[in-house]
Structure formats: structure tokens, C-alpha cells
C-alpha positions as CSV (number, residue, x, y, z in Angstrom):
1,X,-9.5,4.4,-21.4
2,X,-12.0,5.3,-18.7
3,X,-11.6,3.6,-15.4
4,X,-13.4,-0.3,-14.6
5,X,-13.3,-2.6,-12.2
6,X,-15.1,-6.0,-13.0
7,X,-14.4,-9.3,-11.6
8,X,-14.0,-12.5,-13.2
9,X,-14.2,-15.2,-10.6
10,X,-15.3,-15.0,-7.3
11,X,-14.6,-17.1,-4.1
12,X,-17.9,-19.5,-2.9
13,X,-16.7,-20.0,0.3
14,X,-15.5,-16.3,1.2
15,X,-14.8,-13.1,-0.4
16,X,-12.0,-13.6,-2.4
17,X,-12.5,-12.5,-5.8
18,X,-10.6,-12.2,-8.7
19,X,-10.6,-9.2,-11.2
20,X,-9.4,-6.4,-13.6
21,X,-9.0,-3.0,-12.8
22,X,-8.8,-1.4,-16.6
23,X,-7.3,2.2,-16.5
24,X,-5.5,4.8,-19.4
25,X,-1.8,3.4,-18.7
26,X,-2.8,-0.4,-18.7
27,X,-4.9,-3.3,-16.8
28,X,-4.2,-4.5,-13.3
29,X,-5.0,-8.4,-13.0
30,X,-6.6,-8.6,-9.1
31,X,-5.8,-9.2,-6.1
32,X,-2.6,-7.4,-6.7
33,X,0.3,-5.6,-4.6
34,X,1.3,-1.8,-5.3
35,X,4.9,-1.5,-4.1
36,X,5.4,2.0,-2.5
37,X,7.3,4.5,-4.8
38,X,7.6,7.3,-1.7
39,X,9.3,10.0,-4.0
40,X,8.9,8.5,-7.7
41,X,11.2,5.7,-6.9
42,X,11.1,2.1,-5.3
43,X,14.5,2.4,-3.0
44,X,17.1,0.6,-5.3
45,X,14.6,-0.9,-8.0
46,X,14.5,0.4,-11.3
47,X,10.9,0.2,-13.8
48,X,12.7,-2.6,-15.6
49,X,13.3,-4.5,-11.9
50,X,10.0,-3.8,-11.2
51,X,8.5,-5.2,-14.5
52,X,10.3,-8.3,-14.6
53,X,9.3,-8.9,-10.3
54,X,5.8,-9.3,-11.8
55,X,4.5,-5.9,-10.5
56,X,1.1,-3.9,-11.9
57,X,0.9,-1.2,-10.4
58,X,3.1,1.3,-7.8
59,X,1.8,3.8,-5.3
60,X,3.3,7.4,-4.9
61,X,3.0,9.7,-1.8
62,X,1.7,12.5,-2.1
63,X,3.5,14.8,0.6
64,X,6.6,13.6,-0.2
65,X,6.2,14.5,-4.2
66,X,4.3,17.6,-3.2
67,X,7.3,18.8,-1.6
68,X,10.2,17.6,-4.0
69,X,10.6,17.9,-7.0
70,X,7.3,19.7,-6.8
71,X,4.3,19.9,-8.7
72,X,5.4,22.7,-11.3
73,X,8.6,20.0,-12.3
74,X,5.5,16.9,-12.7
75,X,3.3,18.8,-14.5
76,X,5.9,18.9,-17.1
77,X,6.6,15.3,-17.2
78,X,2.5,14.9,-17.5
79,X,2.7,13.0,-13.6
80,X,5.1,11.2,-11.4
81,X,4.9,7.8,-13.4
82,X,6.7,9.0,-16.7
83,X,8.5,11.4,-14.6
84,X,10.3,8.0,-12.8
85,X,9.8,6.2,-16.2
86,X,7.1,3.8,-14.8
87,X,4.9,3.4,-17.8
88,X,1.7,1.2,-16.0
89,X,-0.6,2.2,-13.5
90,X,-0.2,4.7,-11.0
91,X,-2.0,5.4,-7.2
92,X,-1.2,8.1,-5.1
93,X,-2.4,8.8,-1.4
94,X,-3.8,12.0,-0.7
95,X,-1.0,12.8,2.1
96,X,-3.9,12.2,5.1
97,X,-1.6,10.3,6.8
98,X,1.2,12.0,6.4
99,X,0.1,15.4,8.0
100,X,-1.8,13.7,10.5
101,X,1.1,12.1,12.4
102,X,4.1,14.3,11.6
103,X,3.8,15.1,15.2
104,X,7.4,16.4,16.5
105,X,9.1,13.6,18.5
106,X,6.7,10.7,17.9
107,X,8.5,9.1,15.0
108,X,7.8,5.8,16.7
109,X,4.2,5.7,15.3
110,X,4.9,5.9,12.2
111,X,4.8,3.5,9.2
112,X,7.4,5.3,7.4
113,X,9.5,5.5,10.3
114,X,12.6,5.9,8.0
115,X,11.5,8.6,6.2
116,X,12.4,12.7,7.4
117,X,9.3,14.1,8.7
118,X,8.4,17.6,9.6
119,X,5.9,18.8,11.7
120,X,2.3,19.3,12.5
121,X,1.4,23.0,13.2
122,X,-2.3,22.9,13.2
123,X,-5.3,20.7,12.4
124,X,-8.5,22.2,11.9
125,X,-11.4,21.4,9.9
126,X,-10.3,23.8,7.2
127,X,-7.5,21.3,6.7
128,X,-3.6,20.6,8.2
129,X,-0.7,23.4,8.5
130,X,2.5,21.7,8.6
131,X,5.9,22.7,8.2
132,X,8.1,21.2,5.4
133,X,10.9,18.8,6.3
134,X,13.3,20.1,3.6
135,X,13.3,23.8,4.4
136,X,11.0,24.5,7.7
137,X,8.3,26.7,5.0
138,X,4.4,26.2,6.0
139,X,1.9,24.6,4.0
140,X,-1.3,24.1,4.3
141,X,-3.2,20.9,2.8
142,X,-6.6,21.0,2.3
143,X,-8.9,18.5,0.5
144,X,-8.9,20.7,-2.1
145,X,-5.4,20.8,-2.7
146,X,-5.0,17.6,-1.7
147,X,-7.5,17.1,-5.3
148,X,-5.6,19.7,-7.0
149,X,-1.9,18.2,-6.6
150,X,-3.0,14.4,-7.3
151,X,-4.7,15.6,-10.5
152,X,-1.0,17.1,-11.5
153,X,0.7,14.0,-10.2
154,X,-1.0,12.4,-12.6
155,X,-1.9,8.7,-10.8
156,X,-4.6,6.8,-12.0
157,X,-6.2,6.2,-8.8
158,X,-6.6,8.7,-6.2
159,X,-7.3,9.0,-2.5
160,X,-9.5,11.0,-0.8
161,X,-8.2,13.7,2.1
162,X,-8.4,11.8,5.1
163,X,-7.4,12.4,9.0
164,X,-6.8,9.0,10.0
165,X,-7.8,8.1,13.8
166,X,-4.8,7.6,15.7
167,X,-4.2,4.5,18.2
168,X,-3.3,7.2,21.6
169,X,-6.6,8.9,20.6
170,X,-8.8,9.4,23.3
171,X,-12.9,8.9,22.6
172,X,-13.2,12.3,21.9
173,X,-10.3,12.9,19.2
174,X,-11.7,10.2,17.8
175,X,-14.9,11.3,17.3
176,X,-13.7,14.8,16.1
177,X,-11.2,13.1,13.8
178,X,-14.0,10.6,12.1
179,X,-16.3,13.5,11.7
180,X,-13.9,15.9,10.0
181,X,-12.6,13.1,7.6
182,X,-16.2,12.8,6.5
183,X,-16.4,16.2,5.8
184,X,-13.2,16.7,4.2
185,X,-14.1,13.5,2.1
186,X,-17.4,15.3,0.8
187,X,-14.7,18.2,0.1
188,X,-12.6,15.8,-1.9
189,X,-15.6,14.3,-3.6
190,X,-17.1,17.9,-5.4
191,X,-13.4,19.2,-5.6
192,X,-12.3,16.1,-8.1
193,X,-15.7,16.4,-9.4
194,X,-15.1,20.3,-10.4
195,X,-11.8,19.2,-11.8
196,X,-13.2,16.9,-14.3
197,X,-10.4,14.8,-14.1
198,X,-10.4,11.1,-15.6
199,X,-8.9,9.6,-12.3
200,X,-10.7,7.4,-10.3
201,X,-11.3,8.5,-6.5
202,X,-10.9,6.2,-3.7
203,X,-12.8,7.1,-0.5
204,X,-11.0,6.0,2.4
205,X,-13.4,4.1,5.2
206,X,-11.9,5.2,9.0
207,X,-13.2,3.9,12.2
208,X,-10.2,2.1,13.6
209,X,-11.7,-1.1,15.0
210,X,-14.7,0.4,15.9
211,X,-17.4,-1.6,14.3
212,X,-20.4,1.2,14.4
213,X,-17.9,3.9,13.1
214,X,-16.8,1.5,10.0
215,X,-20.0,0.9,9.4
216,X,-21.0,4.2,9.2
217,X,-17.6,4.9,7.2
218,X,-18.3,2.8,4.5
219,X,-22.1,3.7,4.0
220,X,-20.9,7.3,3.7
221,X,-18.3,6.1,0.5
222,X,-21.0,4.2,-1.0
223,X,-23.6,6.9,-0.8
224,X,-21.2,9.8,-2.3
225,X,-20.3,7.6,-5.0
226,X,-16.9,7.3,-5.5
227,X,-15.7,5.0,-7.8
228,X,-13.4,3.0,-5.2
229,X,-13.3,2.1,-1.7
230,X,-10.0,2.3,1.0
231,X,-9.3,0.9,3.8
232,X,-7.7,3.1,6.0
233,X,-5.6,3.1,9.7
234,X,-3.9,1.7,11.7
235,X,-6.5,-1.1,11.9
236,X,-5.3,-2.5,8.7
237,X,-1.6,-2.4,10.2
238,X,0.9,-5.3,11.0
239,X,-1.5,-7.6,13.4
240,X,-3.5,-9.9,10.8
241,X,-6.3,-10.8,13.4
242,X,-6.8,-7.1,13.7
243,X,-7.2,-6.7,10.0
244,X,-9.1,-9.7,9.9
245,X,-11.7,-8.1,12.9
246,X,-11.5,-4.8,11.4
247,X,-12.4,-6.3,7.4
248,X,-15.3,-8.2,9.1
249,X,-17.1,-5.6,10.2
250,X,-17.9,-4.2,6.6
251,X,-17.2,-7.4,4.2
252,X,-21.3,-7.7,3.8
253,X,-21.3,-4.1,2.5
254,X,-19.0,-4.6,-0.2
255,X,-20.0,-3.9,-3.4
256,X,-19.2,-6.3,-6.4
257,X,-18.4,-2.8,-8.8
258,X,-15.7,-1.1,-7.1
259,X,-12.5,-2.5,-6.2
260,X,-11.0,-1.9,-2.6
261,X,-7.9,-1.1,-1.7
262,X,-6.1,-1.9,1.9
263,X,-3.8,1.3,2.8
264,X,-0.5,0.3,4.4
265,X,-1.4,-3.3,4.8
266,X,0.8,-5.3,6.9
267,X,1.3,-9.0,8.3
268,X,3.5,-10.3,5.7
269,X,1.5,-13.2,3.7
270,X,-0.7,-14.3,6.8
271,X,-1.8,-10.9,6.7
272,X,-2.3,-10.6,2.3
273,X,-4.2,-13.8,3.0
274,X,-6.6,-12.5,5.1
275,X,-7.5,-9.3,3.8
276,X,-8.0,-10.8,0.0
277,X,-10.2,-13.4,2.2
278,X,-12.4,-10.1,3.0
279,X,-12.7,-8.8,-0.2
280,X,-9.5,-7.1,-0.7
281,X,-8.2,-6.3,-4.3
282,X,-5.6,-4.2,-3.7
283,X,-3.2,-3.4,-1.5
284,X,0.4,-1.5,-0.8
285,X,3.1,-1.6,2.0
286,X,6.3,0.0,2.2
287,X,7.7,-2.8,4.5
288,X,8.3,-5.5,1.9
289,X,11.1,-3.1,1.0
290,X,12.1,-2.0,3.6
291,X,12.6,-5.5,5.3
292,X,15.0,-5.9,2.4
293,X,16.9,-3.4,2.7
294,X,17.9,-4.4,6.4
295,X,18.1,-8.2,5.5
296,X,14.9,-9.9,6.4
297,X,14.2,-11.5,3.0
298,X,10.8,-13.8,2.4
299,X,10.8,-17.5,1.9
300,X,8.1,-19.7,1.1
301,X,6.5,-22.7,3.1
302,X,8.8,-25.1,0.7
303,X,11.8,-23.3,2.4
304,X,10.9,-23.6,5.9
305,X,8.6,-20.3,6.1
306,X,6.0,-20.6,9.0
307,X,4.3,-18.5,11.0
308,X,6.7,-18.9,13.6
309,X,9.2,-17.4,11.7
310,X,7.0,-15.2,9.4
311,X,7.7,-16.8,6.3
312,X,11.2,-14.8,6.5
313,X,14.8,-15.4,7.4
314,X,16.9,-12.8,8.4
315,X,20.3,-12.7,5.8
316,X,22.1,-11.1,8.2
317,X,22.8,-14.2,10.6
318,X,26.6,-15.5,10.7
319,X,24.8,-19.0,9.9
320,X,24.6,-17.8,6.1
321,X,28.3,-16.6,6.0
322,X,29.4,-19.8,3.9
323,X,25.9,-20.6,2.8
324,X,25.9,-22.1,-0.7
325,X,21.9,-21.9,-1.6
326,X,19.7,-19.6,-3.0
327,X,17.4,-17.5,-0.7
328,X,14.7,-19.5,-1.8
329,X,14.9,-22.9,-4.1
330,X,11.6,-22.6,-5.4
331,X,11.8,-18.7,-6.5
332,X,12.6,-17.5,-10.1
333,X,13.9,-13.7,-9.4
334,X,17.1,-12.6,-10.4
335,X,18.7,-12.8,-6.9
336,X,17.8,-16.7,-6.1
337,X,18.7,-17.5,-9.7
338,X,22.3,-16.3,-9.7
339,X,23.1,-15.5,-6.4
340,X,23.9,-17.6,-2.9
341,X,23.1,-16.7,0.5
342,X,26.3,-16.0,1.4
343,X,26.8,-13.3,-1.5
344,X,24.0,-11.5,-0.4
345,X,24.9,-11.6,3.2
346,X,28.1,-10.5,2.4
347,X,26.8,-7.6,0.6
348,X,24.3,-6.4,3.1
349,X,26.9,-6.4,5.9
350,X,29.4,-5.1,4.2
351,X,27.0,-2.2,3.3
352,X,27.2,-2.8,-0.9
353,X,24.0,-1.2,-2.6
354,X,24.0,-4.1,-4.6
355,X,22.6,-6.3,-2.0
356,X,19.7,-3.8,-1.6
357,X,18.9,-4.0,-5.1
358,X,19.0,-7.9,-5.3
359,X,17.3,-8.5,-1.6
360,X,14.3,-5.8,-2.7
361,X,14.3,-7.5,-5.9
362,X,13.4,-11.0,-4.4
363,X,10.8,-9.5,-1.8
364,X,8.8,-7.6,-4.3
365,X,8.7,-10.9,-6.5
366,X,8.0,-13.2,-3.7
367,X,4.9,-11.3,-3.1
368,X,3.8,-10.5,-6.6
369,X,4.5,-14.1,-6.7
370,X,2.0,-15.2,-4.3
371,X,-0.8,-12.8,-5.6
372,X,-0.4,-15.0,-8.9
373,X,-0.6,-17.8,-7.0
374,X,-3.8,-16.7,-5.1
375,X,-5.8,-15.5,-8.3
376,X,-5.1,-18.8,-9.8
377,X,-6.7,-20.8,-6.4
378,X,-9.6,-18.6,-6.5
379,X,-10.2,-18.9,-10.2
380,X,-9.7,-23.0,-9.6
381,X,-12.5,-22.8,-6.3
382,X,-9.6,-23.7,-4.1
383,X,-8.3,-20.4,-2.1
384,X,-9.1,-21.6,1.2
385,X,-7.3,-24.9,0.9
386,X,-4.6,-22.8,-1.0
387,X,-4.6,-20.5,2.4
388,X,-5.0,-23.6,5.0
389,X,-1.8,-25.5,2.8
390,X,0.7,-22.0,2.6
391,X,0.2,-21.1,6.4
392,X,-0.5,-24.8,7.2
393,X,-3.4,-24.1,10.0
């Protein structure tokens, strides 16, 4: 089946639309979240968890997979999905980000903070030398191969090769990162066309918060014509107001046939709310996971979530030693439905992996949970009341 995008119900007072992304390996119903699959797996979640936490779609990283088990061990397994035995859609970045800040040292500007890095060698317009994390061995990733190893991946949707601007950057790394992801985009663009492959390109819009350099960004995508549209940087990070400025500055250039999908978007549900306000169908993070793996679980307004407290508790706390109650007594995942507070406090502090499982488990459903919720208010002509009610502004 040939990639579509075509929406069903859009928003009269904003944005928001509602719509289906049709690919080979299955639909995805939008606005919808991609967890992150780093290296073919979601940390402690099988397919089958996955499926039954209401999930479309997962996201695969390119550098990571490129690296191990390799591209020669994927191509066997016809791409990453059936590789990890993930039968629905698949999206993989194009490993931009990744080689852009695997500077030595400077872990702390990282979204994948938890993840082993390597190192930056050499950026150049040709493309990035870095050196492997596993075994020190250089590589070099250019748009080309960038094309060349998502195609063997085998993900549905694609990214284009990117050098995302970095907050430290001074004017003029800016302007010579902005200009050499352009041209490494038109790269990407003829490369993917050369391959003939049936996956869908995203080109990714830089331009941090600048509003003249998004602009431009997003004109560029359109006029190449790829088939989708990314937002990228750090711009779409954990500060929802900075999304929300950032979205603004390019939400009357959005088309109505091609989907667009936030990169890394962060904020937890005041920031999902926002960007699907601005047009946003799509969207991954790996911090919904990794917040459950350290204890910081989601609840919903009905359980005392605010913005205060960023609709989520922290498991940890000695207050839930004894705790009878579910996380959440409004959610239907496995881990509120048979499980108590205190069980899964006791299991994250006492370092059980099953705690992982069940705590990843419930914050993966609470936010596929919440995009169901948000197609239906869009589809009923009620998001914004939906939004003004869940955050209660």
C-alpha cells in the first residue's frame, strides 16, 4: 500500500486535525504517539505490551541500529520492525541528531542522556565523522547513507539527514548549521529518489526559535516535495510555551496533505496539547519511558494531575509504601488494573525489572490514552474545551 495522509475532521477554532496516515504495514489513526524503540526495542515492553497500550506506530534510531546488530543482520529480517517482531508501522530518524551532539563530555545536552554515546570527529558539509561507541571504529554518515541505511531498516516513514542547531550555538554556527542541513536535505531528497524506495520522506524544518529561519525551513520542505514535514530541535523540547512560540511561527504554512511530525517532543500532556493545537499529527519522545523507568508515573486530572505537579507522581516517595490504590482509578492498563501503589513502589526500589515493565506499561497507555481522547474532542468540535477542562486554565 503506497503511503497517504488524509484527514477526516479538522478543528474550527485551531489546528487540530484529525486523520489517517495509510502505509504497507497498517493505518495510523491521527494525532498519535510513536514510542521510541532506540535499538529495536521499547526498554522492558514487548510488541504484545505495546499493542494492548493502544500504540500505532514506534520510532527506531538510526545510529543506534546502524551500529548494532547492523544493517547486513536487518536486511535479513526485511527491517528493524519484524526484526523486533513489531508488525505495524515503523519511523526511523536519520541519525542527524545523534552525530550532531555526540560531542565528548557534553552528555548533559542530550535527550538521550542515558544512552552510550561516542564521539564527534568532524562535521563538514560532506557529512559527520564520528567514532563508534561500541568499538572506537570511524564512520562517516552522509545524507546518502543516511538514505541508504533507512531504506535497509526498512521503516515506513523516514527522515531526512539533518544537523540540528544547537542551543550554545553562536549566530554564526547557526547559520552554517541551517545552511548545510538544507543542503544535505536536497542530498537526502535525490538520494531516496534514486533509490526508488516506497518509504515516505520526512523533511525536517530547523530554525530553533528563529521565526525568519523556520520560515524559510519549512518553504524549502514544501518546495522539494517531500511527502512529510518534521519538526526538529531543541525548540520542540520540554518547555511547552517554547513549542507553542516555535509551532506558531509556521502553523499558516501547513499544508492539509502531509502529515507533520514533532521530533523529540516534550512537556508531558501540556506540551501534546499544544503542539496537536498547531497542527501536529505525530509525534515521539523517549521520556515517557524513561520517566517510568525511574518512577515518575502519569496520572490524570481525575487523580490529582495538574500543572503543578505535571500530571505525574513520583512512585518512589515513602508516602506510597502501604499505599492500597492503583496508580490511577480511572486507567484501564494492566498495571492499575491488578496492581497497588505500593507493589509497584516496592518493585522499583527494590530494583525488580518487573516494575519497569508494569510502570512503562501504564505511561505508554496513559498517553496513547489521551491521544484517543483528543481525536474524539476534535471529531466532536470540542478540543479546546477538552484542552481548557484536562489542564483546567
Amino acid at each position: 500500500m503506497p503511503f497517504s495522509f488524509k484527514i477526516e475532521k479538522k478543528d474550527k477554532r485551531t489546528n487540530a486535525r484529525v486523520g489517517i496516515i495509510k502505509t504497507s504495514h497498517g493505518t495510523i489513526k491521527t494525532p498519535a504517539f510513536a514510542p521510541v524503540a532506540t535499538k529495536a526495542s521499547v526498554k522492558s515492553l514487548s510488541p504484545e505490551d505495546l499493542l494492548k497500550s493502544g500504540s500505532q506506530v514506534v520510532l527506531g534510531n538510526t545510529y543506534h541500529l546502524y551500529l548494532r546488530p547492523g544493517t547486513e543482520v536487518l536486511k535479513k529480517f526485511k527491517g528493524f520492525g519484524p526484526f523486533m517482531g513489531w508488525r505495524g508501522p515503523t519511523i526511523t530518524d536519520s541519525g542527524g541528531y545523534q552525530v550532531s551532539f555526540l560531542w565528548e563530555g557534553n552528555k548533559k545536552t542530550q535527550k538521550n542522556a542515558d544512552e552510550p554515546t561516542g564521539r564527534v570527529i568532524k562535521i563538514t558539509d560532506q557529512g559527520a565523522w564520528f567514532s563508534s561507541y561500541i568499538d572506537g571504529s570511524k564512520h562517516l554518515l552522509t545524507p546518502e547513507k543516511s538514505m541508504q541505511i533507512q531504506k535497509e531498516l526498512g521503516a515506513d516513514i523516514i527522515m531526512a539527514f539533518d544537523q540540528p542547531l544547537g542551543l550554545g550555538y553562536s549566530r554564526a554556527a547557526k547559520k552554517e548549521a541551517f545552511g548545510r542541513t538544507l543542503k544535505w536535505e536536497e542530498r537526502s531528497f535525490v538520494a531516496w529518489k534514486r533509490l526508488k524506495s516506497s518509504q515516505a520522506l520526512f523533511g525536517i524544518v530547523q530554525g530553533d526559535t528563529d521565526e525568519k529561519l523556520r520560515r524559510a525551513s519549512f518553504k524549502f520542505v514544501l518546495e522539494t516535495g517531500f511527502p512529510g514535514i518534521a519538526m526538529g530541535g531543541e525548540s520542540i523540547g520540554k518547555d511547552p510555551k517554547i513549542t507553542a512560540r516555535t509551532l506558531d511561527t509556521v502553523s499558516d504554512l501547513l499544508p492539509d496533505d502531509k502529515p507533520l511530525h514533532a521530533l523529540g517532543l516534550g512537556g508531558g500532556p501540556e506540551g501534546i496539547f499544544e503542539a496537536i493545537q498547531r497542527g501536529v499529527d505525530i509525534f515521539d519522545n523517549t521520556g515517557i519511558t524513561r520517566m517510568a523507568r525511574t518512577g515518575l508515573l502519569f496520572i490524570y486530572p481525575e487523580d490529582g494531575g495538574t500543572r503543578q505537579n505535571k500530571f505525574r507522581m513520583d512512585i518512589n516517595k515513602k508516602s506510597f509504601k502501604s499505599d492500597k490504590k492503583p496508580i490511577s482509578k480511572i486507567c484501564e492498563c494492566e498495571a492499575c488494573q491488578n496492581f497497588s501503589r505500593a507493589y509497584l513502589h516496592h518493585l522499583l526500589t527494590s530494583g525488580e525489572l518487573l516494575g519497569l515493565r508494569l510502570a512503562s506499561i501504564h505511561n505508554v497507555f496513559y498517553i496513547n490514552d489521551l491521544m484517543r481522547k483528543i481525536r474524539r474532542s476534535i471529531i466532536k468540535n470540542d478540543f479546546l474545551t477538552f484542552k481548557k477542562t484536562w489542564l483546567k486554565t
